[in-house]
N, C-alpha and C positions, 0 to 999 in steps of 0.2 A: 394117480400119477400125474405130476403137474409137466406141462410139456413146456419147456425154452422155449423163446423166442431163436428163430435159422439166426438171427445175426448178432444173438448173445452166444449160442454155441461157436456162433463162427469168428466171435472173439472183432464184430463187426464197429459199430460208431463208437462202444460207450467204453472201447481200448483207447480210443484216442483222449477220453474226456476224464484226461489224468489234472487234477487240482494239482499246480504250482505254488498256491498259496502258504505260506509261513515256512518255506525251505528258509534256512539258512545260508545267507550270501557270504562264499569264502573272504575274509580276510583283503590278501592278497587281489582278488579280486574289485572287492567295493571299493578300495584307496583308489585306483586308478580311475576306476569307473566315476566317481566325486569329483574327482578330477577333473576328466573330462567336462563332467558339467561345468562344474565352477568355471573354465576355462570357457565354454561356448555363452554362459549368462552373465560375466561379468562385466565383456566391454556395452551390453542393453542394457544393465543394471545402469551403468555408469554413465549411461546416454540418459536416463530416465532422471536420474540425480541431477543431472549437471542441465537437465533444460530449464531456461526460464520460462517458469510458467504465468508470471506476471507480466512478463511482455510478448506472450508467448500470443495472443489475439492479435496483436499489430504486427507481429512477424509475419502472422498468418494470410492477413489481407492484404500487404501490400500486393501491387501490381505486378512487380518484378516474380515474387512465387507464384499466382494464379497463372501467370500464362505462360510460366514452367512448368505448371504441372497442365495444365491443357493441351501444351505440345506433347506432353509427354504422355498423354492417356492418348491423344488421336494416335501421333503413331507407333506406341505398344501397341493399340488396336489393331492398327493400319498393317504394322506386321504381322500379326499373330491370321491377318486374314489372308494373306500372302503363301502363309506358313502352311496352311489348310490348305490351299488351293494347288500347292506345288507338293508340298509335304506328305499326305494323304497317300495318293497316287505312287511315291516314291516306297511309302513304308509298304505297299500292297505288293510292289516290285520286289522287297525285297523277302519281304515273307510267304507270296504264294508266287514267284517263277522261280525255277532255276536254270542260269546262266553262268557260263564263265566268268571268273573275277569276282562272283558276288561278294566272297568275303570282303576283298579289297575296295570294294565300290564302299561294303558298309562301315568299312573301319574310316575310309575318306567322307563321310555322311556326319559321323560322329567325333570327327577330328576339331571341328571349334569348339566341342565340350571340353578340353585339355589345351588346346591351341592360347597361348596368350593373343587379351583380345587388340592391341596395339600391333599383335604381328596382324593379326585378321583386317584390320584397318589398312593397313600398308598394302596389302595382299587385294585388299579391293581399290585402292587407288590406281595399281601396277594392271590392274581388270579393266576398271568402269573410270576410271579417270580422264580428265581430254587425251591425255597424251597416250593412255594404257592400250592394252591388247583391243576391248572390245568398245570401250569409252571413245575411241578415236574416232571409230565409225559412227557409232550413236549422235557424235557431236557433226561431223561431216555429215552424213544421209540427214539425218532427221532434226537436226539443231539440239538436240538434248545433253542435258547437262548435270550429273548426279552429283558432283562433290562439294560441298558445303550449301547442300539446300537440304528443304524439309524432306524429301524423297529420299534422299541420301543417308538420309536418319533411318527414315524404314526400311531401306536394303542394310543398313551396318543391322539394325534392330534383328531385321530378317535373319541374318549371316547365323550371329551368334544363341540365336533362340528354335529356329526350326528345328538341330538336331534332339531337343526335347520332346518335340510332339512327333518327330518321326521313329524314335524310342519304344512312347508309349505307345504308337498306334501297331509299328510293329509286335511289339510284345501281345496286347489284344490280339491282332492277327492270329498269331501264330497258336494262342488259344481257344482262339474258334474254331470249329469244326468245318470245313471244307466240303464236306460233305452238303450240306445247304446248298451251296451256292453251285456244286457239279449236280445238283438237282435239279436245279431252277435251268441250268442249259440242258443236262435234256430234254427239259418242256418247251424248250423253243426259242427260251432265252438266249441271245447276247451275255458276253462275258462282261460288259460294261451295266447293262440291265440287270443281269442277277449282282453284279456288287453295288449299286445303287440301291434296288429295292428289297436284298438279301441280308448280302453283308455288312454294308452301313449303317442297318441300326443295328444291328447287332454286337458292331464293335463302337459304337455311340457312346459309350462311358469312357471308354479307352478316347475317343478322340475329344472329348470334353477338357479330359483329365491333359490331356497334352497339352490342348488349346489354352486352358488355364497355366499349367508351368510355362509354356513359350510367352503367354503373356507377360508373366511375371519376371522372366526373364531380361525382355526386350525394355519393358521397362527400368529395369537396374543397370544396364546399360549401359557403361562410361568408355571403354577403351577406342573400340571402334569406332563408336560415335565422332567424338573427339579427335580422332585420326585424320576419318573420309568424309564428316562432315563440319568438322568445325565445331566452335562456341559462340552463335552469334543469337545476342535475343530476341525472342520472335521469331526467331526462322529454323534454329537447329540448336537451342542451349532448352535443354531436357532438364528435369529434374536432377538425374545424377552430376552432371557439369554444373548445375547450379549451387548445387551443397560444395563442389571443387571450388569455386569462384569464390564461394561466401564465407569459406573456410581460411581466403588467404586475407579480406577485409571486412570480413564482419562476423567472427565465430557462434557469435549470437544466433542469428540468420542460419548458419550452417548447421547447429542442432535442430532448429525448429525444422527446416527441411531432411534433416535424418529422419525427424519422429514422424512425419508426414509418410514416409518410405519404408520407413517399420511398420507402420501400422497400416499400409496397405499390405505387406507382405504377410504380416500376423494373419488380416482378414481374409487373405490366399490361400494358407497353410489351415483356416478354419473352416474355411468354404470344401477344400478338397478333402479331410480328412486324409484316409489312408486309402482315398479310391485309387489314386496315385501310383501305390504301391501293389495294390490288389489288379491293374489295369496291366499294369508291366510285367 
């Protein structure tokens, strides 16, 4: 008598490990679905065709794109560290307390991911502006001044890309086991100590994967930017306001600086895979 395996009898892993392979895709189905594609690859087809690539070297080194794009990697950087440092803390609030309002807190968390980014710009000048709610003081007490400087860049940067890494760190959160870290305080631990040296690496993929989209984010960056900090070069014209600029006198210029932004985003989407999606 041959004896099963408890988790073939029990209808256990090898239920789920049904092949999809050579089903038939409905009709109905496939057209739209081509569709769609064709619809998301044809205007990077069309950018791909349309660059010059003969002059595409001198596009590349003038001086005006390098120190577009060196503003624009410090402060995506500059953001995305900001993002972590405030972010973090926020998505741990919202996935292990519970409080009154939470939902509301979290649908206002995730509201610059739908928010147009030009209202979001408006909305921090009416803030951190001289004249705004909390800008007025900033500029009185302490002489500080956010709007149209390079700082000004990293808080618009900040604005519209934290609700991404506070997402994914959420979403990790809330897949981890809690149980860990109410371990670590009954041994003697702090609630700050057990999520430091517990739950932090533990949701370390999650906050990478965040870290990476907020990146990516804050980089592509135009509306708010443009808003609360201006287009001025050298000090706050970013890679995305430089492709706007270059787009209205030298079209040339403004695809080479597309391809340069695709092809950071491509290297994004190749680096994370689908951690991204496995983290959230």
């Amino acid at each position: 008598m041959t004896v099963r395996p408890a988790e073939t009898l029990r209808g256990g892993p090898r239920r789920g490990r049904v092949r999809r392979r050579g089903r038939a895709v409905p009709l109905p189905l496939l057209v739209p679905a081509l569709a769609g594609l064709a619809f998301l690859l044809l205007p990077l087809i069309a950018l791909l065709l349309r660059t010059p690539w003969s002059t595409l070297p001198e596009q590349l080194t003038s001086p005006g794109v390098w120190q577009a794009l060196r503003l624009s990697l410090v402060c995506a950087t500059a953001a995305t560290g900001l993002s972590l440092l405030i972010g973090v803390p926020l998505a741990w609030l919202l996935a292990r307390t519970d409080f009154p309002g939470r939902g509301l807190v979290r649908a206002l968390v995730t509201l610059p991911l739908v928010l147009p980014p030009v209202v979001g710009g408006v909305a921090l000048l009416l803030a951190l502006g001289r004249n705004g709610v909390v800008g007025q003081w900033l500029d009185a007490w302490f002489g500080i001044t956010l709007p149209f400087t390079t700082a000004g860049v990293v808080i618009a940067e900040t604005f519209v890309a934290m609700p991404f890494l506070v997402i994914s760190v959420e979403g990790t959160l809330r897949a981890a086991d809690p149980r860990f870290e109410e371990a670590a305080t009954t041994l003697g631990a702090s609630r700050f100590t057990a999520f430091r040296r517990v739950t932090l690496p533990l949701i370390a993929p999650g906050v990478a994967a965040g870290a990476v989209l907020a990146w990516a984010r804050a980089l592509g960056e135009f509306g708010a930017t443009i808003t609360f900090a201006g287009n001025f070069p050298g000090r706050t014209q970013t890679m995305p306001l430089a492709v706007y600029l270059a787009l209205q006198n030298d079209p040339a210029a403004a695809i080479a600086l597309s391809l340069v932004l695709l092809a950071v985003s491509i290297a994004v989407l190749a680096g994370l895979r689908d951690r991204w999606m496995t983290a959230s």
